[in-house]
NUDO-532079 format. One line per 8 residues: number of its first residue (from 1); their letters; for each residue x, y, z of N, C-alpha, C. Coordinates in steps of 0.1 Angstrom, whole numbers, plus 2048, in hexadecimal, padded with zeros to 3 digits. Each point is the difference from the previous one (the first is absolute). Layout:
NUM) a) X:Y:Z:X:Y:Z:X:Y:Z | ...
This chain:
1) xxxxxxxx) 321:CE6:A64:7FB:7FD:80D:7F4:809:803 | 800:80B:7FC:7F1:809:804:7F6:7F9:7F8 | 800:7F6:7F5:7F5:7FD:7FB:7FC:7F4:807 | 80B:7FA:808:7F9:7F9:80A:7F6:805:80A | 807:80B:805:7FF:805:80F:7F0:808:7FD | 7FC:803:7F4:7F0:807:801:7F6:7F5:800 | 7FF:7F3:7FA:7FA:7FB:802:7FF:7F9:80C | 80B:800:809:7FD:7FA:809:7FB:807:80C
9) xxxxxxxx) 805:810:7FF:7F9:80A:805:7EF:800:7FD | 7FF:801:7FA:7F2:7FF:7FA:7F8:7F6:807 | 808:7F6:7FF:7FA:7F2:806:7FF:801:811 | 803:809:804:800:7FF:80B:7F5:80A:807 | 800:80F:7F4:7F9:808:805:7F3:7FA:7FB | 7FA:7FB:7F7:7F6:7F7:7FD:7FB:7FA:808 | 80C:7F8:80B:7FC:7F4:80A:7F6:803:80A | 80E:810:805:7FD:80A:80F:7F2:805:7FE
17) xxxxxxxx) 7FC:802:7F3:7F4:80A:7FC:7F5:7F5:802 | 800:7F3:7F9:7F6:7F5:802:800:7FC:80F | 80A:800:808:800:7FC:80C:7F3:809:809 | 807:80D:7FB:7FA:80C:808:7F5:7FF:801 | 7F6:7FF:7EF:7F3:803:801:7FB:7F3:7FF | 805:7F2:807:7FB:7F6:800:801:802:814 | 805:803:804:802:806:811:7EF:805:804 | 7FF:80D:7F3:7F3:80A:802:7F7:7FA:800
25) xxxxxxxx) 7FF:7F7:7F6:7EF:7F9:7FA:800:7F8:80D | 80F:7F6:806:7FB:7FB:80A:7FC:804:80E | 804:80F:803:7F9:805:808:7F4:809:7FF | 7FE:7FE:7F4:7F1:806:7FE:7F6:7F6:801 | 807:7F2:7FB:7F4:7FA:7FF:7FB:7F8:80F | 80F:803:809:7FE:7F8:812:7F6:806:801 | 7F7:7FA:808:7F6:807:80B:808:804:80E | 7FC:80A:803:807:80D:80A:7F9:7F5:80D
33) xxxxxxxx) 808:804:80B:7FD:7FB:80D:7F4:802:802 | 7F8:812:7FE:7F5:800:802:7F8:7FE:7F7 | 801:7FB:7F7:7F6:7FE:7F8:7F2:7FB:802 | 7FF:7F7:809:7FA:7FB:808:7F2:80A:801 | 7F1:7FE:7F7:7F9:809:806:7FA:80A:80B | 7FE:807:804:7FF:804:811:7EF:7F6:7FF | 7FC:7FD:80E:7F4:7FF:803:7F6:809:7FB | 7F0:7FD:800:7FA:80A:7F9:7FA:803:80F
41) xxxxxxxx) 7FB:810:7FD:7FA:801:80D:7F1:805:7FF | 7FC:7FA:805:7EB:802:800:7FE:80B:80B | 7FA:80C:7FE:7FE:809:80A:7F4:802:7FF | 7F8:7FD:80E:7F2:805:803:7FC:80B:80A | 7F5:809:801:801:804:80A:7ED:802:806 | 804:7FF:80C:7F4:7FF:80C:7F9:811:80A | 7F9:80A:7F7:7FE:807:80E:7F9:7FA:80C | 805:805:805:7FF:7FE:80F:7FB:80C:807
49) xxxxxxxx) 7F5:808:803:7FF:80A:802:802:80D:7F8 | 808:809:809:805:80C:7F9:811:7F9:7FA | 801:7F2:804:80E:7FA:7FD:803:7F8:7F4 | 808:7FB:7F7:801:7FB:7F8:80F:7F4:803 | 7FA:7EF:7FF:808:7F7:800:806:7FA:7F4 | 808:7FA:7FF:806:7FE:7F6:80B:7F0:802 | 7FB:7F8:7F3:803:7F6:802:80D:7FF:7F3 | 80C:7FA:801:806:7FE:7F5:806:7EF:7FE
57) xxxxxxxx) 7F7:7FE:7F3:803:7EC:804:80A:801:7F7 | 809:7F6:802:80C:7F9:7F3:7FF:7F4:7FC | 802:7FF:7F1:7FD:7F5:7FC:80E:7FD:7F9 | 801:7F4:7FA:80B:7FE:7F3:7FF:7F2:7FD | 7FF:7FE:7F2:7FA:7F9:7F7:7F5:7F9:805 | 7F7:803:807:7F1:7F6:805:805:7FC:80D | 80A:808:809:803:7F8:80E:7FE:80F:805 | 7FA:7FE:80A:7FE:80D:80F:809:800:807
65) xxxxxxxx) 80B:80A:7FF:809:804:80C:7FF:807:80A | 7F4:806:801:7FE:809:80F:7FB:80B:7FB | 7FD:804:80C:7F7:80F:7FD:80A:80C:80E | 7F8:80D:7FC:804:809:808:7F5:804:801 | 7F9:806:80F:7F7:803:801:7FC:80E:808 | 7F9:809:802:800:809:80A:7F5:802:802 | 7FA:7FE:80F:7F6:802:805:800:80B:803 | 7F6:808:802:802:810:803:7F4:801:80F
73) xxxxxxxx) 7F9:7FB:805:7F8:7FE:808:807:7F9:80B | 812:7F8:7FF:7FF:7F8:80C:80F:809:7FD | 801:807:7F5:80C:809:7FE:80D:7F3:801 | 7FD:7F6:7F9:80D:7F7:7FF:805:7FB:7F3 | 80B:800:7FD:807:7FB:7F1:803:7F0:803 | 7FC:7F9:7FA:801:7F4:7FF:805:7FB:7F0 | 80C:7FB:804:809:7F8:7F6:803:7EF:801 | 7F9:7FA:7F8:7FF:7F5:7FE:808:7F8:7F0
81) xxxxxxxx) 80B:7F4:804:804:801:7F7:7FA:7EC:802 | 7FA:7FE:7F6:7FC:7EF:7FC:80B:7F8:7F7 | 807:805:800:807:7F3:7F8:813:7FD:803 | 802:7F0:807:807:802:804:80D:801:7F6 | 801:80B:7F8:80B:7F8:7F2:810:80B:807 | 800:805:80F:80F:805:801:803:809:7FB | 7F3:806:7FD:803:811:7FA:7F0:803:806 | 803:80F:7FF:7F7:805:803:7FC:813:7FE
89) xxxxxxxx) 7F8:805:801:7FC:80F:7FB:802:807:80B | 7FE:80E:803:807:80C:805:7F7:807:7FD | 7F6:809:80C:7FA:809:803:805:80E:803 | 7FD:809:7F8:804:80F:806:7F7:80C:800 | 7FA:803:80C:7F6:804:808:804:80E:803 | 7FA:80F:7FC:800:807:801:7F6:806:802 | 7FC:810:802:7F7:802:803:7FE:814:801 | 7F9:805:7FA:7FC:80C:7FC:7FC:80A:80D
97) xxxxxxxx) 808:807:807:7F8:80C:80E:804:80A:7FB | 7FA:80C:801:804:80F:801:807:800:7F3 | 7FF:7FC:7F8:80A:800:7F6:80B:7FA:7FC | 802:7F9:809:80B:7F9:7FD:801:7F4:804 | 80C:7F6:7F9:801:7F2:7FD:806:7FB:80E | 7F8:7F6:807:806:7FA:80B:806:7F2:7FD | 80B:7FA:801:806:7F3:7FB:7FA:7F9:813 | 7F2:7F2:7F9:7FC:7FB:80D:808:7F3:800
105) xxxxxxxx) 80C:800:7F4:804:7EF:804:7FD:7F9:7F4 | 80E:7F8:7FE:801:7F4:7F1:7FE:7EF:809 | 7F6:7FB:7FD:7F9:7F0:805:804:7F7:7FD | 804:7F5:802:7FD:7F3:7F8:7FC:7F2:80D | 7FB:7FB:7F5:7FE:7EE:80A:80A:7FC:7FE | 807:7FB:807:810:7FA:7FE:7F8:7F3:800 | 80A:7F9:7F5:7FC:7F1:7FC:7FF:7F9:80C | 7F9:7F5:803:807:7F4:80A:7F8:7F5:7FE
113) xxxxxxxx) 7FE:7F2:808:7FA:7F6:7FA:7F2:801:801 | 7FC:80C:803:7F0:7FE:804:7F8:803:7F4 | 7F4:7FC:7FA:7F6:7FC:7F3:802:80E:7FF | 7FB:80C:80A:800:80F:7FF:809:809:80B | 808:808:7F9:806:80A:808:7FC:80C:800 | 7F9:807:80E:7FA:80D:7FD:809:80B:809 | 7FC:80B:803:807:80E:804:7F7:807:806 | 7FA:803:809:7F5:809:802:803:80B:805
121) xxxxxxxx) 7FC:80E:7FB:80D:80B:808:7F1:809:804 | 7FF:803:80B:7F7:80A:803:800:80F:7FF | 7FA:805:7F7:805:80F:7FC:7F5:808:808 | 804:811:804:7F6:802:80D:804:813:7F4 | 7F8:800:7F4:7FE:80A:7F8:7F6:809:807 | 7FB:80E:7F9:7F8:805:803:7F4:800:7F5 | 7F7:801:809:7F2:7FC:7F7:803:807:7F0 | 7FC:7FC:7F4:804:806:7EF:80C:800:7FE
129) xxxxxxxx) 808:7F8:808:80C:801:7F9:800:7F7:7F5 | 806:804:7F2:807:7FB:7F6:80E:7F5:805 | 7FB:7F5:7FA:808:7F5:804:809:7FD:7F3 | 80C:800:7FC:805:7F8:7F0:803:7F4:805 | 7FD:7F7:7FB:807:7F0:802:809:7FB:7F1 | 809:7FF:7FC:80D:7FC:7F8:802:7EF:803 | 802:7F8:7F8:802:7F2:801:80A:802:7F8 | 80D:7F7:803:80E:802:7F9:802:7F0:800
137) xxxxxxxx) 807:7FD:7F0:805:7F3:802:80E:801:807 | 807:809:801:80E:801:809:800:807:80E | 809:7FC:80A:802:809:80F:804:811:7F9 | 805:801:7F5:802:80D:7FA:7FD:808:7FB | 7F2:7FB:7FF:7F6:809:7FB:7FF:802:7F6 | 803:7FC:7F3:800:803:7F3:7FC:7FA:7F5 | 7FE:7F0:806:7F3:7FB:7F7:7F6:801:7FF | 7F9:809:7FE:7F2:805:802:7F2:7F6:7FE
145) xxxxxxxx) 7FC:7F8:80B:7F5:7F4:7F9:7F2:80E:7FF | 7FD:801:80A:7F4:808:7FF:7F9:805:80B | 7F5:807:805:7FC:804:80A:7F3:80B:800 | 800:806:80B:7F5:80D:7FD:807:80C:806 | 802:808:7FA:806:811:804:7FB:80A:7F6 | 805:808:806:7F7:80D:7FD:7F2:800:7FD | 7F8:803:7F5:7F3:802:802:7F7:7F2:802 | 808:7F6:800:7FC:7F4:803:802:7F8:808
153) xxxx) 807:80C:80B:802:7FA:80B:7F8:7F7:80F | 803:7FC:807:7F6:7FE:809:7FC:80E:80D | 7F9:7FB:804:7FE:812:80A:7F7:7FB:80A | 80E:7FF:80E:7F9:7FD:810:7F9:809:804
C-alpha cells in the first residue's frame, strides 16, 4: 500500500504546487485597481510682480480634465475640474511663514452635472509667501499626480 500512497501523494503535491503558482502568474498578470495611469500634469508659471502664479493643467490620454490655478495678485486658488466622468482630483495647499509649514486646506470640485465644476477659496497670505500646491488622485493624499512646491513653488 505505500507504493500506492507516494504516488498519489506526489500527485497531489504536484497539483497544490501547480495550482499555487498558477494563482501567482494570475495575479501578477491582473491589472491592480490602480493601475489606471494618474493624469499628467502641465505646470506653468506667471510673475506677477515681486509674485509668482502658477497654473497646473491635467490631461489623460488627449482629454483635459481641469486645471488648478493660483492667482497671486487677487490671492485666490481656483480649482476647476472639466470632465464630467464621477471622479475627480484633490488639492492640498500649504504654505511656508517664519519657518514653518502651515496646512491651508485639501480642495476638490465635487462632481455634478454641470460641463465644469470649480472651487474658488480666497487665500489672504502675506506678501512672498511660498505657496506648495499638491494635486492628489485620492481624498488621501497619496497618489501623487503633481504640482509646484518647494523651490518651484508659487509665491503670493
Amino acid at each position: 500500500m505505500t507504493a500506492i500512497r507516494r504516488p498519489r501523494r506526489l500527485a497531489r503535491i504536484f497539483t497544490g504546487a501547480a495550482l499555487a503558482v498558477g494563482a501567482l502568474l494570475g495575479a501578477a498578470a491582473a491589472p491592480a485597481a490602480a493601475a489606471d495611469p494618474n493624469p499628467v500634469a502641465a505646470v506653468t508659471y506667471q510673475e506677477v510682480g515681486d509674485s509668482v502664479g502658477v497654473r497646473v493643467g491635467l490631461t489623460q490620454d488627449g482629454s483635459f480634465l481641469g486645471q488648478v490655478e493660483f492667482d497671486p495678485a487677487a490671492q485666490q486658488l481656483r480649482v476647476l475640474d472639466t470632465k464630467n466622468d464621477d471622479d475627480t482630483f484633490y488639492v492640498h495647499v500649504s504654505s511656508t511663514q517664519g519657518g514653518a509649514e502651515h496646512n491651508l486646506g485639501t480642495y476638490s470640485a465635487s462632481g455634478s452635472e454641470a460641463p465644469v465644476d470649480s472651487v474658488v477659496k480666497n487665500l489672504d497670505l502675506p506678501k512672498g509667501t511660498p505657496l506648495d500646491i499638491e494635486v492628489y488622485d485620492d481624498a488621501a493624499l497619496t497618489d501623487y499626480i503633481g504640482g509646484a512646491r518647494g523651490t518651484g513653488s508659487a509665491i503670493a
